[in-house]
Each structure stands twice: as C-alpha cells, then as structure tokens.
C-alpha positions as CSV (number, residue, x, y, z in Angstrom):
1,X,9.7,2.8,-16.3
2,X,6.6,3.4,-19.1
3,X,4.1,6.1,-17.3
4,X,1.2,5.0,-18.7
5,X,-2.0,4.9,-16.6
6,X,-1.5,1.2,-15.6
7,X,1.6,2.1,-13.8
8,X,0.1,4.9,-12.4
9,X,-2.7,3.4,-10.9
10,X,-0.6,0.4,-9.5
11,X,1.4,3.1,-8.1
12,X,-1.5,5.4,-6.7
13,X,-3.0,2.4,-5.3
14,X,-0.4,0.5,-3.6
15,X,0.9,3.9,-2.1
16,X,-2.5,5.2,-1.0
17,X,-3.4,1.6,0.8
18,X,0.2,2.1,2.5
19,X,-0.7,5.5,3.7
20,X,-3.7,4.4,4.4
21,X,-3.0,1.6,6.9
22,X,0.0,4.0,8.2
23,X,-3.0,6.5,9.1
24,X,-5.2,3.7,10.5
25,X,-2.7,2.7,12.9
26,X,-1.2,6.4,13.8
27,X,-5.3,7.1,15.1
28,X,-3.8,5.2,17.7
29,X,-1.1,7.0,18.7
30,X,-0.7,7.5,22.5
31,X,0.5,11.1,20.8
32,X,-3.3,12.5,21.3
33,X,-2.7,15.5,18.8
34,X,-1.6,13.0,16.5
35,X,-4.0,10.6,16.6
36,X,-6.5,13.1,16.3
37,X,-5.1,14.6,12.7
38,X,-4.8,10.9,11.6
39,X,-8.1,10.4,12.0
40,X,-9.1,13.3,10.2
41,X,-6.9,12.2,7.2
42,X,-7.7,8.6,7.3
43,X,-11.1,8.9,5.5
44,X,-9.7,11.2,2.6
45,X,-6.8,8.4,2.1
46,X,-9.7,5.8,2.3
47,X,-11.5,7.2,-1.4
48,X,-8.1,7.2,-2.8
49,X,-7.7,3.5,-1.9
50,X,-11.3,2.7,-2.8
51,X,-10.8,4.2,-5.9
52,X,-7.6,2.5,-7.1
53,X,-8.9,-0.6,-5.9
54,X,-12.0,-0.2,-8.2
55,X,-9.9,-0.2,-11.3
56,X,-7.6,-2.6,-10.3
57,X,-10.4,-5.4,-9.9
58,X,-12.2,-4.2,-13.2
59,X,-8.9,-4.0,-15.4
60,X,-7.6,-7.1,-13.7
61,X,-10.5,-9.2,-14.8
62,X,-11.5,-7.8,-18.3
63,X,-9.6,-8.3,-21.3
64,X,-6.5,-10.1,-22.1
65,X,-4.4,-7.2,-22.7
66,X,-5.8,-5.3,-19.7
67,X,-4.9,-7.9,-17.6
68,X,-1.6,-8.3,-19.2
69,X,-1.1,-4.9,-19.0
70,X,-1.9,-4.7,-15.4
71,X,0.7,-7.9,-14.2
72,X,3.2,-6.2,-16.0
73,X,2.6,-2.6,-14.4
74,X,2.2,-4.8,-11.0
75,X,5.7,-6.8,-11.4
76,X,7.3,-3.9,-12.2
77,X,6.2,-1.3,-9.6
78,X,6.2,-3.9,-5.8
79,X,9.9,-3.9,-5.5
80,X,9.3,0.5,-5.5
81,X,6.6,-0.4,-3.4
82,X,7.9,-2.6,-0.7
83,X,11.5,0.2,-0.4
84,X,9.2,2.8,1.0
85,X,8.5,1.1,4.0
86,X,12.1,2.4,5.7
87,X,12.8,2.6,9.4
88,X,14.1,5.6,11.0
89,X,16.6,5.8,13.6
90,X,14.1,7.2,16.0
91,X,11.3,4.3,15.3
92,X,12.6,2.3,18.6
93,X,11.5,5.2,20.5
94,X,8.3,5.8,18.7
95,X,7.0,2.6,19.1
96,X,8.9,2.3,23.2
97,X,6.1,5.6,23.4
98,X,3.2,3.7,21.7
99,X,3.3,6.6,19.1
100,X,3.8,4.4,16.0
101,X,3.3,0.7,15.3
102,X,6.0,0.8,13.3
103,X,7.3,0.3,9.6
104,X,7.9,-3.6,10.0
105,X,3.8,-3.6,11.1
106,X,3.2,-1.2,8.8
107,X,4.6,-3.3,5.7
108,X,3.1,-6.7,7.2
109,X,-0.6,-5.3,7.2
110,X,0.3,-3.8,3.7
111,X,1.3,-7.2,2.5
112,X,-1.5,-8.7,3.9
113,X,-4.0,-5.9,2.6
114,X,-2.5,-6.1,-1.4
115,X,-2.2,-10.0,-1.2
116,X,-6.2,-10.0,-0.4
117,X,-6.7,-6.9,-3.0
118,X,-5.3,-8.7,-5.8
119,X,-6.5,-12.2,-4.7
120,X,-9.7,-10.3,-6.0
121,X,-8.6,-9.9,-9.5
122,X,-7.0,-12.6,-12.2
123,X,-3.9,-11.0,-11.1
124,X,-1.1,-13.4,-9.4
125,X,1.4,-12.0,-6.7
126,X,5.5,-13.2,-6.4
127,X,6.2,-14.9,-3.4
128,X,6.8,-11.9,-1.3
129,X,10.3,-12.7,-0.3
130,X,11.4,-12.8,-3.4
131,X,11.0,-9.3,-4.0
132,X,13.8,-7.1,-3.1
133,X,12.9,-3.1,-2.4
134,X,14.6,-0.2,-5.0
C-alpha cells in the first residue's frame, strides 16, 4: 500500500474517529475508574478527529487530482478500517456489566459517523456491505 500523506490521513482519520467514538461510549462505563480516564482521553482523540476531518473535506473538494487521490487512498484503506472493529471473547461479559457497548455498536456509530463525514466532501462511499475487513 503507497504511504503517501493521502493514505495517511484516511488512515489517521478513520482510526482516530473509531477511537474516538470507542472513548465516547467507554465514559459510560458502569466501570467508574474507567469512565473517568475515558473522559479524560476523549477530548485529546477529539483534535485528532477534527483535524483529519479538516483535510479530508478540503482535499475532497479541491482539485481533480486531490480528489482522485483521496477516493483512491479511501477505497483502499475501509476494508483495514472496518477489520479493527474485532470482538473479544470476553465482550459478552463486558457489555452483561454495562462496561462496554460493544464492538458491533462501536462499528455501527463508526459507519454512521464516516458515511456523514464523507457525505461532506465530493467523495462517494461503497455500499458498506460490500466491503470485507483485512
């Protein structure tokens, strides 16, 4: 996969707005000393998101060859994207607990989040079920 800094923001971005939504939900965690550290992390992850975000609506509605450059680096990187959202063998209990939403929320408000991110730019999305996780 090219490393050039269109995949590397898709790649910052999608991931931060995961971890970002991970956080969001883990503040509330019935797990009080967890919920309280997610909180604390959530507005750090926030300016990463708002960040990658920025660059992906300008480069996604500039020039031809930005945006080109930008579906490609987009195409390529959501099937890496969509395989980090894994559950563990322990995430029945976690979410029995009300510790942790879960990865199947997780990915569903990601999803959702990235469809409305990108509905921002001249950018198009696959249908989401045909892309398979690596």
């Amino acid at each position: 996969m090219p490393n050039s800094e269109f995949y590397v923001l898709q790649a910052q971005g999608r991931f931060a707005e995961a971890e970002a939504l991970r956080f969001e939900m883990l503040c509330q965690s019935s797990y009080q000393p967890l919920a309280e550290l997610a909180r604390k992390i959530k507005g750090e992850l926030r300016y990463h998101t708002m960040h990658a975000n920025y660059w992906l609506k300008k480069l996604g509605t500039a020039t031809e060859e930005s945006k080109a450059r930008m579906q490609q680096s987009l195409n390529e990187l959501l099937p890496y994207a969509v395989g980090i959202f894994e559950e563990s063998e322990f995430e029945p209990e976690l979410i029995k607990e009300n510790i942790f939403a879960g990865e199947v929320d997780l990915k569903t408000k990601w999803k959702d989040s990235v469809t409305e991110i990108i509905s921002g730019t001249e950018l198009f999305l696959s249908d989401w079920a045909t892309i398979k996780p690596i």
